[in-house]
C-alpha positions in Angstrom: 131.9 81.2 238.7 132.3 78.6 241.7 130.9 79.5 244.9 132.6 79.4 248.7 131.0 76.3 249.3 131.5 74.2 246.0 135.5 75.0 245.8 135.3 74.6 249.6 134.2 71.0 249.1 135.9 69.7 246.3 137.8 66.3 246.8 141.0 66.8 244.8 141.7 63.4 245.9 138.8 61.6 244.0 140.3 63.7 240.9 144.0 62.0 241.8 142.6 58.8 242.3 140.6 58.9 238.5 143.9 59.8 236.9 145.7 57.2 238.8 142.8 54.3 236.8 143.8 56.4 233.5 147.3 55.6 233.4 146.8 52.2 234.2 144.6 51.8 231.6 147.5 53.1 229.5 149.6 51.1 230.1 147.0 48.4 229.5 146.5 49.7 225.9 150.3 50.3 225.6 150.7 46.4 226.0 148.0 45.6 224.5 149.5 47.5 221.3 153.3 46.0 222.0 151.8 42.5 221.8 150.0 42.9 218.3 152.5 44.8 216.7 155.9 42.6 218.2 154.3 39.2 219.1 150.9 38.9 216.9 152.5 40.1 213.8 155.6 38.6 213.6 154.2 35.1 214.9 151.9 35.6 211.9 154.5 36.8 209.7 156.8 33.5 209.9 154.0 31.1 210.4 151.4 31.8 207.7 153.2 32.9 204.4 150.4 33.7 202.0 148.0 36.6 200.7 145.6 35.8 203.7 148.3 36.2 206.5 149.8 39.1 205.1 145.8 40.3 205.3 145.9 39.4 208.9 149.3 40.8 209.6 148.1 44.2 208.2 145.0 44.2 210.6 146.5 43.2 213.7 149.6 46.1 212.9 146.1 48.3 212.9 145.3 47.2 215.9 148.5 48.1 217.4 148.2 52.0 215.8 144.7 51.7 217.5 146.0 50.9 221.3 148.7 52.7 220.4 146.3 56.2 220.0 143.8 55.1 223.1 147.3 55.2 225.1 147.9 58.3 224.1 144.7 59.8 224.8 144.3 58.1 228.3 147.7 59.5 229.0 146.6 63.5 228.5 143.2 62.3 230.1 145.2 61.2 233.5 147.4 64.6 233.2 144.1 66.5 232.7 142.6 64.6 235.7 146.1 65.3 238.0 146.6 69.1 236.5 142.9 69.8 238.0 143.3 68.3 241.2 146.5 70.7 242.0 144.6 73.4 240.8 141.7 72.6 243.5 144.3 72.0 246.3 146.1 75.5 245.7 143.1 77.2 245.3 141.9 75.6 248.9 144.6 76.6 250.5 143.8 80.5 249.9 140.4 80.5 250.4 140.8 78.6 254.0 143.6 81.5 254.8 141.0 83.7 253.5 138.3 82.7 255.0 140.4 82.4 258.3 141.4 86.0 258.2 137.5 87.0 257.4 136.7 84.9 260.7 139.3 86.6 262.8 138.0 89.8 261.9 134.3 89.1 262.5 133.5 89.2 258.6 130.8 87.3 257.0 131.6 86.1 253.2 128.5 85.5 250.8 129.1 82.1 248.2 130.1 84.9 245.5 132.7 85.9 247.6 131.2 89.1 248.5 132.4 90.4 252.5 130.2 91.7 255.2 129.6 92.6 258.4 126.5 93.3 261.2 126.9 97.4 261.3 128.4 98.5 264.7 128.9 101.9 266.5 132.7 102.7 265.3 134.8 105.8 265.0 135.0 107.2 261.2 139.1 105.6 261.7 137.6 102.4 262.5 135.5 102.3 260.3 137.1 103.5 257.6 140.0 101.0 258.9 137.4 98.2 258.9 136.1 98.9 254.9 139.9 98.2 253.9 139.8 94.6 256.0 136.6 93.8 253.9 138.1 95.0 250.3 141.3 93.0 251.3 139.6 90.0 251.8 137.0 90.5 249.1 139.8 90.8 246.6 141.8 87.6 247.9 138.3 84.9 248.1 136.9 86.5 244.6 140.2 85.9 243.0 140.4 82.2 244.2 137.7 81.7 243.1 138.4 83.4 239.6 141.2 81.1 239.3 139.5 77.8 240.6 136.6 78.5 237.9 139.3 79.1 235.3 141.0 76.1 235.9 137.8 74.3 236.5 136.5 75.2 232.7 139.9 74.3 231.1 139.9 70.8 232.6 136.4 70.7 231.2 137.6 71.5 227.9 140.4 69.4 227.4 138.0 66.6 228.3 135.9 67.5 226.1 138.7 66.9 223.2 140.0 64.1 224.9 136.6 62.4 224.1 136.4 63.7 220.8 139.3 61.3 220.2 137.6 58.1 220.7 137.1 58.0 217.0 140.7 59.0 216.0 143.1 55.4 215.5 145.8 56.9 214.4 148.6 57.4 216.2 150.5 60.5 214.3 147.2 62.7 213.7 146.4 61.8 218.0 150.1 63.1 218.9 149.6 66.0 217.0 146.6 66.8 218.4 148.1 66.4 221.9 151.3 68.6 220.9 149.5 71.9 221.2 147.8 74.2 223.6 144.7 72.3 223.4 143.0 75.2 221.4 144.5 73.9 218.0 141.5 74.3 214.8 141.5 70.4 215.2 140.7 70.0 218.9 137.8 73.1 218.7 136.3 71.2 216.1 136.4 67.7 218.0 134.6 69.5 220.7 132.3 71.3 218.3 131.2 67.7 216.9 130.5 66.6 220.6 127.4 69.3 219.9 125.8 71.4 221.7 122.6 68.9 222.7 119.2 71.2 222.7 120.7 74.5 222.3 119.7 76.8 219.7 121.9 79.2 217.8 122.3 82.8 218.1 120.1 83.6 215.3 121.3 86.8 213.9 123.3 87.8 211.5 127.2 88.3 211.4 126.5 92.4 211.5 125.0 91.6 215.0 128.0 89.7 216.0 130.0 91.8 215.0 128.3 94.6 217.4 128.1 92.4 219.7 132.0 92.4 220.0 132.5 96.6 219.3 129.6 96.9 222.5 131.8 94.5 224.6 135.0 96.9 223.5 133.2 100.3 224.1 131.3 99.5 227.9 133.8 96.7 228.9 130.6 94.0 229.5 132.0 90.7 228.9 131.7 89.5 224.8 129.7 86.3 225.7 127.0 87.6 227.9 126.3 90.0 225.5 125.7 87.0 223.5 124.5 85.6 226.3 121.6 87.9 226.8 120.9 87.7 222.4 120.4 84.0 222.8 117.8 84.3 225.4 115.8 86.7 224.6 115.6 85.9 220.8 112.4 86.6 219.3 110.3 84.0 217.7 111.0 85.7 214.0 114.9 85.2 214.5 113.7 81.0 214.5 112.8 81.6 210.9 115.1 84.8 209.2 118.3 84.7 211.6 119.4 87.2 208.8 116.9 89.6 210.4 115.6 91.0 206.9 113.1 88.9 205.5 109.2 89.6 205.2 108.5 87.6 208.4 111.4 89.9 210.7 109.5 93.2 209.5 106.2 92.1 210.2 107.4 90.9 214.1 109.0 94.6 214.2 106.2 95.9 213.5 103.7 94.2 215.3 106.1 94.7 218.4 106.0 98.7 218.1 102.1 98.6 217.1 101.9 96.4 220.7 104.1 99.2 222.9 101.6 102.1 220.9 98.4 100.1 221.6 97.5 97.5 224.0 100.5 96.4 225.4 102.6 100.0 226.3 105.5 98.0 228.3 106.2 95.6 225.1 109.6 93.9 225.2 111.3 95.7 222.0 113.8 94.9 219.7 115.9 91.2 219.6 117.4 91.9 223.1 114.2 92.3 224.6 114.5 95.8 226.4 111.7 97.2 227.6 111.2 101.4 226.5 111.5 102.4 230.3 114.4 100.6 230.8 116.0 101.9 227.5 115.2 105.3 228.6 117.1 105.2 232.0 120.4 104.1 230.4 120.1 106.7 227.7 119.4 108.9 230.6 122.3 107.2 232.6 124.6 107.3 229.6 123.8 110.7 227.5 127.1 110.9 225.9 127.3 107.6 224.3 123.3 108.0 223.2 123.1 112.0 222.1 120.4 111.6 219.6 118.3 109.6 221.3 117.4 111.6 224.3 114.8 113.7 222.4 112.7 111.3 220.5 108.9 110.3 221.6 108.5 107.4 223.2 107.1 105.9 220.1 109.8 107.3 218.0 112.1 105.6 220.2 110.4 102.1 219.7 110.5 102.5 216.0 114.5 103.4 216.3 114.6 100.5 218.9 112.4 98.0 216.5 114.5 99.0 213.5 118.6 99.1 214.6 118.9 95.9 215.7 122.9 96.9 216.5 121.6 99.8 218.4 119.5 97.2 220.5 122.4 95.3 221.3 124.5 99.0 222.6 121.6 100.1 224.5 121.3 96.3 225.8 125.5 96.3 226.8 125.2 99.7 228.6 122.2 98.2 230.5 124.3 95.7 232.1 126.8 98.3 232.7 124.1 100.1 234.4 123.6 97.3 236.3 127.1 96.7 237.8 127.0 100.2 239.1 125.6 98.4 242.5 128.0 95.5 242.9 125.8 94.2 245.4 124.5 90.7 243.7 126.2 91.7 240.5 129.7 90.1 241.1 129.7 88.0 237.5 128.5 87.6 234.7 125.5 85.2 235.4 124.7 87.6 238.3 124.2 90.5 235.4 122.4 87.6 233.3 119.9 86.9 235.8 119.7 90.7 237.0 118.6 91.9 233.1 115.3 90.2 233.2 114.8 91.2 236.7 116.9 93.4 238.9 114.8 93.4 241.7 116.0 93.4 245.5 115.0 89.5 246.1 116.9 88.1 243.0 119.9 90.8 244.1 120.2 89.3 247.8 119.3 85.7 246.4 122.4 86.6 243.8 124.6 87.2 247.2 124.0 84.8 249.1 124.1 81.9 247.3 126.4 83.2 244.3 126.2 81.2 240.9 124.9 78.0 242.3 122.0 77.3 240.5 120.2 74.6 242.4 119.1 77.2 244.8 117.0 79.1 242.9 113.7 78.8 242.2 110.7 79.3 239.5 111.6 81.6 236.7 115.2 82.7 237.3 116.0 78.9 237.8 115.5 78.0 234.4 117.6 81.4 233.3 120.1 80.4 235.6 120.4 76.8 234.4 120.4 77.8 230.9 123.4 80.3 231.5 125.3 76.8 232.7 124.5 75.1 229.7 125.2 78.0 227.1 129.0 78.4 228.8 130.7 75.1 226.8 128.7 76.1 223.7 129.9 80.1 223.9 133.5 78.6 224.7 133.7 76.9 222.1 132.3 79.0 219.2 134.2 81.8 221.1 138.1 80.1 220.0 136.2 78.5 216.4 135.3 81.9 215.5 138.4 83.3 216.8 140.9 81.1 214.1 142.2 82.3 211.1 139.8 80.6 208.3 143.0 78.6 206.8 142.9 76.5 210.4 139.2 76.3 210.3 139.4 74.5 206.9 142.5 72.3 207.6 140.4 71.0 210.8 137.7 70.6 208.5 139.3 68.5 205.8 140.9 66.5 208.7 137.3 65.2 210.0 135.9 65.0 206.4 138.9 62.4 205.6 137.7 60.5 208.5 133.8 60.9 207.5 132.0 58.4 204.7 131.3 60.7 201.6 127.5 60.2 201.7 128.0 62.1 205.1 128.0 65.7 205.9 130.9 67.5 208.3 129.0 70.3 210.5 130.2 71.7 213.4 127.3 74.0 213.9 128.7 76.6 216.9 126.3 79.0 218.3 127.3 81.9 216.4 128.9 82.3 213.5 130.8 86.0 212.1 131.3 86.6 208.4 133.3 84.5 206.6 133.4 81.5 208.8 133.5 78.1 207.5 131.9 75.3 209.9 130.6 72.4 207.4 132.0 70.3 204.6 131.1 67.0 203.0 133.2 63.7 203.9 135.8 62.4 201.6 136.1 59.7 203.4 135.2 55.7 201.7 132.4 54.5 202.8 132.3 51.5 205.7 131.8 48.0 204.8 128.1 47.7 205.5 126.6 51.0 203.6 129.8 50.6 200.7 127.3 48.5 198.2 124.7 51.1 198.8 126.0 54.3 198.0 123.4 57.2 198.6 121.9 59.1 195.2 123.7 62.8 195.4 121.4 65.1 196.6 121.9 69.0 194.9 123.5 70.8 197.4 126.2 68.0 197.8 129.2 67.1 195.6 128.7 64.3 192.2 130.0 61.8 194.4 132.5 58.9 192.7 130.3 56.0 190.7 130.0 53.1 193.0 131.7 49.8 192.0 129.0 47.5 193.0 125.6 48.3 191.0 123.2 49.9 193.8 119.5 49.0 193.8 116.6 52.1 192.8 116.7 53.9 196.2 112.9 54.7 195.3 111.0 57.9 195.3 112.9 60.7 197.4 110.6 63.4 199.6 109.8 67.0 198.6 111.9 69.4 200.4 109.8 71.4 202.0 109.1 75.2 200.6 111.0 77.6 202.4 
């Protein structure tokens, strides 16, 4: 979420000013594409009559389709660019009247949006009287600033698609694209190709997803930092079996509940990475949602831990819950990120006072607070892939596969995957001029590709897979 400071600083102008350059260079490309396609072309049409003009009245009428789609796309760019900067200039004006009223009253407001004030001798009225001042204007600066992230991530988005257009010439398959809410199977996949650069997947398995979503439903924790928390405190064995029941998973179980019986009794357990004590407190917290648990040993609960990986990821969900009981450095979801590995009086002030801004925090829960900013794009996007009905998932595929060479391979690769959700396919596309005499020997796992017309030289001995 945005902090005080960062919406309170925002130049919506610079934002007016970069749309502004976008629909001029629309209108450059729009000329650009009116001068091929109704000067070029026809010039070329009455002045060279033969097999070769016609050639070159074909490629300059792609040309035009080509200018024609960069027009397009640097059109919804400059709405994208003018859409945000309203968005910031609303969203000012309320937290200045906000922060105005917080001023008049003697409040102080934390870059979360939190409200407080120094503690004064006061009648219970006053008091009492006072508390519904600093709820009031809690409520108006956290919801600005709600909004102003909201409208902050969609811009980012959209941009995101936008860019995944560079690629696209034609004009029709662009203004369909652009016809929609900008969440169409076509523009999720654009920005899933754009990739998620470093970023490891969720390595579970769809049954872990898939609790993932019934413990977001059943405590009310936000879907995504459940997933949140799964992706950073995967265990190494999830690198290897993200299925979670090969050879390799049981032995890391194991050796994880032989470490919290032996030599290391507050061992991180199961593929949240919850220690026993903290497990215990939220059974304790929680006893109607965990009534067979309460009794076990402490090593009886490791094993149940170790072993019910969906389990792990409840006990994990009502953690957080636990958590948000004291709101105090626990305003969003990041907060609650940061506070699972350690909720400790420094990181709950430090969460306060300088919200989710990142760059001021230091050692440890700096690097878990910059990797919650560069999972959000990646969950976002897997979120609304996942989210489609497989039919649009496969149209969007065969879209970029008829734009992608055939010795190629479509794969969108989110960071989570549920069951039955297609995210690769092989190109059907021809090949480009400069790889189209060398056509690639099929390898097993792709499609007989068609026999190539131009006689390819011995491509040579191929490597050994590796064993698996």
């Amino acid at each position: 979420m945005l902090t005080v400071d960062a919406l309170n600083r925002a130049d919506a102008q610079l934002w007016r000013h970069a749309g502004d350059d976008a629909a001029n260079t629309a209108k450059h490309c729009e000329h650009v594409a009116s001068v091929a396609r109704d000067e070029v072309a026809r010039t070329l049409g009455s002045a060279w009559s033969s097999p070769a003009g016609d050639s070159a009245r074909a490629r300059f009428a792609r040309h035009a389709e080509t200018y024609e789609a960069a027009a397009m796309a640097m059109r919804a760019i400059a709405r994208t660019y003018d859409g945000l900067a309203k968005a910031i200039e609303t969203s000012q004006l309320t937290l200045h009247s906000a922060l105005d009223y917080a001023s008049r009253n003697q409040l102080k407001v934390n870059q979360d949006g939190s409200v407080y004030t120094d503690p004064v001798a006061q009648t219970p009225e006053a008091a009492a009287a006072l508390q519904d001042v600093i709820k009031q204007t809690k409520e108006m600066i956290t919801s600005v600033l709600q909004a102003a992230t909201a409208a902050d991530s969609a811009a980012a988005d959209e941009l995101r698609t936008l860019a995944g257009l560079v690629n696209v010439e034609d004009p029709k398959a662009v203004r369909d694209l652009l016809s929609g809410d900008g969440n169409s199977a076509l523009a999720v996949a654009l920005r899933l190709q754009g990739g998620a650069s470093g970023l490891h997947g969720i390595n579970v398995s769809p049954a872990q997803i898939e609790a993932a979503r019934k413990a977001s439903a059943e405590t009310g924790m936000s879907f995504d930092l459940i997933l949140a928390i799964m992706w950073q405190e995967q265990q190494w064995y999830q690198n290897y079996e993200p299925n979670l029941d090969g050879p390799l998973t049981a032995a890391g179980r194991r050796a994880n509940w032989a470490g919290e019986e032996t030599f290391k009794p507050d061992k991180s357990l199961g593929i949240t990475h919850m220690k026993l004590a903290t497990a215990r407190g939220v059974i304790q917290d929680f006893p109607g949602s965990f009534p067979s648990l309460g009794g076990l040993s402490d090593s009886q609960l490791a094993k149940y831990i170790e072993e019910n990986p969906n389990e792990d990821v409840r006990l994990s969900a009502y953690y957080m819950k636990q958590l948000q009981k004291n709101p105090h450095g626990a305003t969003s979801d990041k907060q609650l990120f940061m506070l699972y590995a350690a909720d400790t009086e420094q990181v709950r002030d430090s969460n306060a006072k300088y919200g989710d801004d990142s760059s001021q925090r230091g050692a440890a829960i700096k690097s878990r607070a910059d990797n919650w900013d560069q999972l959000q794009q990646a969950l976002r996007d897997a979120d609304a892939w996942n989210g489609l009905p497989e039919s649009e998932r496969r149209k969007a595929l065969d879209t970029l596969a008829a734009q992608t060479p055939y010795d190629r391979k479509v794969d969108l690769d989110p960071l989570y995957s549920g069951a039955g959700v297609s995210s690769s396919t092989y190109g059907t596309g021809p090949l480009p001029p400069d790889r189209a005499q060398f056509p690639p020997t099929p390898t097993p796992e792709s499609p007989v590709q068609p026999a190539p017309t131009v006689p390819a030289p011995s491509p040579g001995p191929q490597p050994t897979p590796p064993a698996k």
